[in-house]
RODO-2510 file (C-alpha; in nm, 4 decimals, decimal comma):
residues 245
     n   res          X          Y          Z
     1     x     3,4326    -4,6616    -1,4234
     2     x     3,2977    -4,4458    -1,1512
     3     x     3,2377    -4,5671    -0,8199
     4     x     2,9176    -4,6140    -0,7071
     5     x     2,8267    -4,3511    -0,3620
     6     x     2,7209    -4,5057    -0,0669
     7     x     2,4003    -4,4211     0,0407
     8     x     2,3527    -4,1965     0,3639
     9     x     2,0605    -4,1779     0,5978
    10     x     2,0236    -4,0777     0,9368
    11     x     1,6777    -4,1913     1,1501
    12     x     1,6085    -3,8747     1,3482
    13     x     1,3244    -3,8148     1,6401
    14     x     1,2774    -3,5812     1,8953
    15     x     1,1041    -3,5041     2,2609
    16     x     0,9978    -3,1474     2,3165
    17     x     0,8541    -2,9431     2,6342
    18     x     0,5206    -2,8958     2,4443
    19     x     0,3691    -2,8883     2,0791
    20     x     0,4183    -2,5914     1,9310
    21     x     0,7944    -2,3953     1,8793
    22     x     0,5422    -2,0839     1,8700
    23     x     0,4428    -2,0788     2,1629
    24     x     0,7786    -2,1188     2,3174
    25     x     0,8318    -2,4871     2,3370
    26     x     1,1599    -2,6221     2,3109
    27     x     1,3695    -2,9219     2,2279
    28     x     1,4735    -3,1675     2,5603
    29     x     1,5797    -3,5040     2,3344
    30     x     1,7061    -3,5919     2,0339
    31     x     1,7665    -3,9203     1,8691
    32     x     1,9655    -4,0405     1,5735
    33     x     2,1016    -4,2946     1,4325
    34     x     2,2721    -4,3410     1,0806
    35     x     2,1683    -4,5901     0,7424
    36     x     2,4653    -4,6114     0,4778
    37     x     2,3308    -4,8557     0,2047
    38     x     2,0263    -4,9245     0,3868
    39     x     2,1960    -5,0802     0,6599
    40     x     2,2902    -4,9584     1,0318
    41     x     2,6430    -4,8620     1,0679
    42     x     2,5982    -4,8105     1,4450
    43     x     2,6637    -4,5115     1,4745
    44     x     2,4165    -4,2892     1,6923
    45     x     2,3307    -3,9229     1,8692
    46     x     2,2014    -3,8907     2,1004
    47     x     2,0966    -3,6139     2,3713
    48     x     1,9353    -3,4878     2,6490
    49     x     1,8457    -3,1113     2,6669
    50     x     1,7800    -2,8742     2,9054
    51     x     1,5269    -2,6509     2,7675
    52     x     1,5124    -2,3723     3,0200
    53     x     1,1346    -2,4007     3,0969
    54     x     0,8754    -2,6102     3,2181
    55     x     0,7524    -2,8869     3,0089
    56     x     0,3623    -2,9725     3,0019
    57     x     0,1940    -3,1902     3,2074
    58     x     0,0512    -3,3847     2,8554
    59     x     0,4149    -3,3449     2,7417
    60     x     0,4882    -3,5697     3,0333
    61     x     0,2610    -3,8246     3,0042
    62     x     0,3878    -3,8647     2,6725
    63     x     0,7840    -3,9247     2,6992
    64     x     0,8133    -3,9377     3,1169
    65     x     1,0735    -3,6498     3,1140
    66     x     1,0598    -3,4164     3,3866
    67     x     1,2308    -3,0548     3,4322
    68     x     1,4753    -3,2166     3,7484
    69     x     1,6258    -3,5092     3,4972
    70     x     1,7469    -3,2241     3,2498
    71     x     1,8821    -2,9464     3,4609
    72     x     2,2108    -3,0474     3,4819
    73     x     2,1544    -3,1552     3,0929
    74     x     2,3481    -2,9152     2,8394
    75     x     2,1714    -2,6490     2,6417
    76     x     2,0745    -2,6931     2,2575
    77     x     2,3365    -2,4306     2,2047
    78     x     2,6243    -2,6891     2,3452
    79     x     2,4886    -2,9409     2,1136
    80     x     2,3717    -2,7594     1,7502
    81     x     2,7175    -2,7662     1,6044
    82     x     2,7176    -3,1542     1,6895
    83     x     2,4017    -3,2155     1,5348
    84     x     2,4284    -3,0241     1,2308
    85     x     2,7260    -3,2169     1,1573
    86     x     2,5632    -3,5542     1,1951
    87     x     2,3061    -3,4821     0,9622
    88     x     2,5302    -3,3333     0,6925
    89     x     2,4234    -3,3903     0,3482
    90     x     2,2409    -3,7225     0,4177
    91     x     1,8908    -3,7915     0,3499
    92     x     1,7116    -3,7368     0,6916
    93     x     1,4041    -3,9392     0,7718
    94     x     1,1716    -3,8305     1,0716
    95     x     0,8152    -3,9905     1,0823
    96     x     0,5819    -3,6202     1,0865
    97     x     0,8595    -3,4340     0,9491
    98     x     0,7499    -3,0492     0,9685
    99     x     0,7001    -3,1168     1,3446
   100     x     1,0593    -3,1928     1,4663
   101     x     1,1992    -2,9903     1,1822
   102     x     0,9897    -2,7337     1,2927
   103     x     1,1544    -2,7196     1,6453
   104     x     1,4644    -2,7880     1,5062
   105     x     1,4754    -2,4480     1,3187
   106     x     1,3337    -2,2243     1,6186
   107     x     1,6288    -2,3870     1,7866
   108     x     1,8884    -2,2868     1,5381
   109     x     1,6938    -1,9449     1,4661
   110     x     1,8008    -1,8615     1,8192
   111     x     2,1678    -1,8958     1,7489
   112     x     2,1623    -1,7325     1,4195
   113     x     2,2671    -2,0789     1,2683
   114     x     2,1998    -2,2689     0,9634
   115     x     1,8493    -2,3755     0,9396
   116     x     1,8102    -2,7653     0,9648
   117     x     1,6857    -2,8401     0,5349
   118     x     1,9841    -2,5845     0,4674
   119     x     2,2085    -2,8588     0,6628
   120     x     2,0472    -3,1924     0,5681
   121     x     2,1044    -3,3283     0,2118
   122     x     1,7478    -3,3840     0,1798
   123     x     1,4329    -3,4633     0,3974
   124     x     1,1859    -3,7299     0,4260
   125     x     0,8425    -3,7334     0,5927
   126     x     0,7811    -4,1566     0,6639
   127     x     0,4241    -4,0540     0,7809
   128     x     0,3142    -3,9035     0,4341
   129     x     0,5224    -4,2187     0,3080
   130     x     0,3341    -4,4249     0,4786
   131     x    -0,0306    -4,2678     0,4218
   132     x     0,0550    -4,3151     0,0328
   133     x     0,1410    -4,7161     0,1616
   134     x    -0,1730    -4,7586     0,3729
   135     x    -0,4492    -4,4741     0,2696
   136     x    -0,6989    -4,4932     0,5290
   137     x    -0,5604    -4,6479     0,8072
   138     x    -0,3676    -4,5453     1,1376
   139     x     0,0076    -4,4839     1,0587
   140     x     0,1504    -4,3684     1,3990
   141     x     0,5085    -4,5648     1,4624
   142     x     0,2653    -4,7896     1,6926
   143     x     0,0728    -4,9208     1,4504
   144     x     0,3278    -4,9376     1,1450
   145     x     0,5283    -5,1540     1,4042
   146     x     0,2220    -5,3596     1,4557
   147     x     0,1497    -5,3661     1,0568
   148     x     0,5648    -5,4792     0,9694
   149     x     0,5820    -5,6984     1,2666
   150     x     0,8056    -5,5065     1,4431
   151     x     0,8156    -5,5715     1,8379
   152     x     0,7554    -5,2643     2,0370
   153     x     0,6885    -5,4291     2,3871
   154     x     0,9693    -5,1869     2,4961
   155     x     0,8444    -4,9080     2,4179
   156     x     0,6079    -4,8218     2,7356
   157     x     0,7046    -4,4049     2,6685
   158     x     0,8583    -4,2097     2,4081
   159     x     1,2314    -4,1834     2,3104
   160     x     1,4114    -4,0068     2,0841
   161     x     1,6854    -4,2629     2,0454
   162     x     1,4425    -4,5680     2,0688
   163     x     1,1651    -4,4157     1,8416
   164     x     1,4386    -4,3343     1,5676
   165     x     1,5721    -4,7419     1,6130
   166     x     1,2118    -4,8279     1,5280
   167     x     1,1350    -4,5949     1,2719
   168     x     1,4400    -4,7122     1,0580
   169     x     1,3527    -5,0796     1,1088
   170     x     0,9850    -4,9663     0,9813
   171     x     1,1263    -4,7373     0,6665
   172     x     1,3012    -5,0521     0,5788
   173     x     1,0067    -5,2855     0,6048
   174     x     0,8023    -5,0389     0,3981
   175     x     1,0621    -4,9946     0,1565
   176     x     1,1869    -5,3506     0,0902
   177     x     0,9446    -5,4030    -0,1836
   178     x     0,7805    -5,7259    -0,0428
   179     x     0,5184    -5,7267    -0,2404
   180     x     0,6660    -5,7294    -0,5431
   181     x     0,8171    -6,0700    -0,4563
   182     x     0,4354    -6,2382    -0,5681
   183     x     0,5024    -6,1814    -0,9537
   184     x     0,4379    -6,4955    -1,1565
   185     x     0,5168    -6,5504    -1,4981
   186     x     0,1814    -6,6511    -1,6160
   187     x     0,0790    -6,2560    -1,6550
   188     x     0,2125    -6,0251    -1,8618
   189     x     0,1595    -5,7365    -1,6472
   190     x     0,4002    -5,9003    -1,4098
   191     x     0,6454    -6,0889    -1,6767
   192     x     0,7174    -5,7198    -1,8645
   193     x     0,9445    -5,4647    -1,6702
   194     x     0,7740    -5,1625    -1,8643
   195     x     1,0099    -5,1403    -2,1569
   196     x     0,8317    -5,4674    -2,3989
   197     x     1,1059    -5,6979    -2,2632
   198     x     1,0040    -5,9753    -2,0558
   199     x     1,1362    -6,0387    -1,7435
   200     x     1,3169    -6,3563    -1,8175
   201     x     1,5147    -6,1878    -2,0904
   202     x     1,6649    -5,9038    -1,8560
   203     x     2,0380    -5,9651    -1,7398
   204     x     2,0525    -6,0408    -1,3935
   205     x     2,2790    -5,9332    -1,2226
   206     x     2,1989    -5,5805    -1,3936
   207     x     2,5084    -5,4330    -1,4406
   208     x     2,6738    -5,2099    -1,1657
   209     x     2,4825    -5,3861    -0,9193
   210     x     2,6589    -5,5008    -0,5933
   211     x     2,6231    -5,8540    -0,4843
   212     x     2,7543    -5,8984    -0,1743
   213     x     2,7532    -6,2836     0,0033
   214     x     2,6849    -6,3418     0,3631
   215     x     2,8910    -6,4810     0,6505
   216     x     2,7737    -6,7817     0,7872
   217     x     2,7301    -6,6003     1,1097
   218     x     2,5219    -6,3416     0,9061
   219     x     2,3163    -6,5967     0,8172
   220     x     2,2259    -6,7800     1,1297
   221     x     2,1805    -6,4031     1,2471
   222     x     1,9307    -6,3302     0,9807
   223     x     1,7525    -6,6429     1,1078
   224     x     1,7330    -6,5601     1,4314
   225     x     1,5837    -6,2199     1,3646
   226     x     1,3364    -6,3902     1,1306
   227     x     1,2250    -6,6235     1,4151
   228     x     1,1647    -6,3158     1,6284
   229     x     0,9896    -6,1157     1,3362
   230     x     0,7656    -6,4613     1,3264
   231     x     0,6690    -6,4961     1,6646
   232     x     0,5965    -6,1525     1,7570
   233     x     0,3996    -6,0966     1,4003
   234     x     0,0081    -6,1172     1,4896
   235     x    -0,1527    -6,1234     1,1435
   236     x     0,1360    -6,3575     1,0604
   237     x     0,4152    -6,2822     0,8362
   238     x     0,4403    -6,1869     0,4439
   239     x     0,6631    -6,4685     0,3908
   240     x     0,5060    -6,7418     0,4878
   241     x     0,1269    -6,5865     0,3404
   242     x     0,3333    -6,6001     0,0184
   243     x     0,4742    -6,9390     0,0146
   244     x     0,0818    -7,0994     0,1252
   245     x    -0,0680    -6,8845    -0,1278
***
């Protein structure tokens, strides 16, 4: 039997000098941090740039990053080798993708190099994931944090590093299929799995699947992060909405 490929990820955000690569802007932070299976391995990049010009005063406001912190910061060309290697055939996920990417590839035009999608095994925009999740409604990181639950009280400025930590704890909120959790058995749209066969009747375990058992210390850790999802949560939490409904 052939074994089963971990899944790789890596969260990536970065600052820039302005908004637009056009116009000459460049890259002075980047952030990443890498998913295998879903779950954070620990591993992380991260970097400050010196970008060789002046960064805007909005810029500024924005991520608090002046031209003295990064002059004796390396150049992107010290650090594109690095980078490119980090992201290496994994499935990168950026939250307003052709922005960063965007930079990303006036930075490597410069050196002749690979351009970033020619690098990355794939590429995933979590802001057009997330208008397909919540049509209609304000999807900055902000207010996704405030939608999952996720506390943010941290973040008083941008950061690559710290806006990539919550992005990936957002992408897995949105992707852990919460909702799905409310089937009951009384409906048949929710008792069939598409294929006739009712839910009850499918093998579970499905085959393949990995089933891995957590450490007790695993466990009280999982509680502890649920009590801090609970009490920072101001709508309240999908949990307990489930088990009262």
């Amino acid at each position: 039997m052939a074994s089963i490929q971990p899944t790789r990820q890596v969260i990536l955000d970065t600052e820039t000098t302005g908004l637009s690569p056009d116009e000459g802007h460049r890259i002075i932070e980047i952030g990443c941090l890498e998913l295998v299976d879903r779950r954070p391995t620990g591993r992380t990049l991260h970097h400050y740039i010196n970008p060789e010009r002046l960064i805007d005063a909005r810029a500024k406001e924005i991520h608090g990053i002046s031209e003295e912190q990064l002059a004796d910061k390396p150049l992107f060309a010290a650090l594109a080798n690095e980078i490119l290697e980090f992201v290496r055939g994994a499935e990168v996920l950026i939250h307003n993708a052709s922005f960063d990417v965007g930079f990303l590839n006036a930075e490597l035009a410069r050196l002749n190099a690979p351009m970033f999608h020619e690098v990355a095994g794939s590429i995933t925009d979590t802001l057009l994931m997330a208008r397909e999740l919540h049509p209609g409604k304000r999807n900055s990181l902000d207010s996704l944090c405030d939608r999952y639950g996720i506390s943010n009280a941290h973040r008083k400025l941008h950061g690559a590093l710290l806006d990539a930590e919550l992005l990936a704890e957002v992408f897995l909120a949105m992707t852990r299929g919460q909702d799905s959790l409310d089937m009951s058995a009384n409906h048949s749209s929710a008792t069939s799995n598409g294929s006739g066969r009712n839910l009850q009747e499918v093998d579970w375990p499905p085959a393949g699947l990995r089933v891995i058992q957590l450490a007790q210390p695993e466990l009280e850790a999982h509680g502890q992060m649920l009590a801090g999802m609970q009490k920072e949560a101001k709508g309240g939490v999908l949990w307990d909405k489930l088990r009262q409904a």
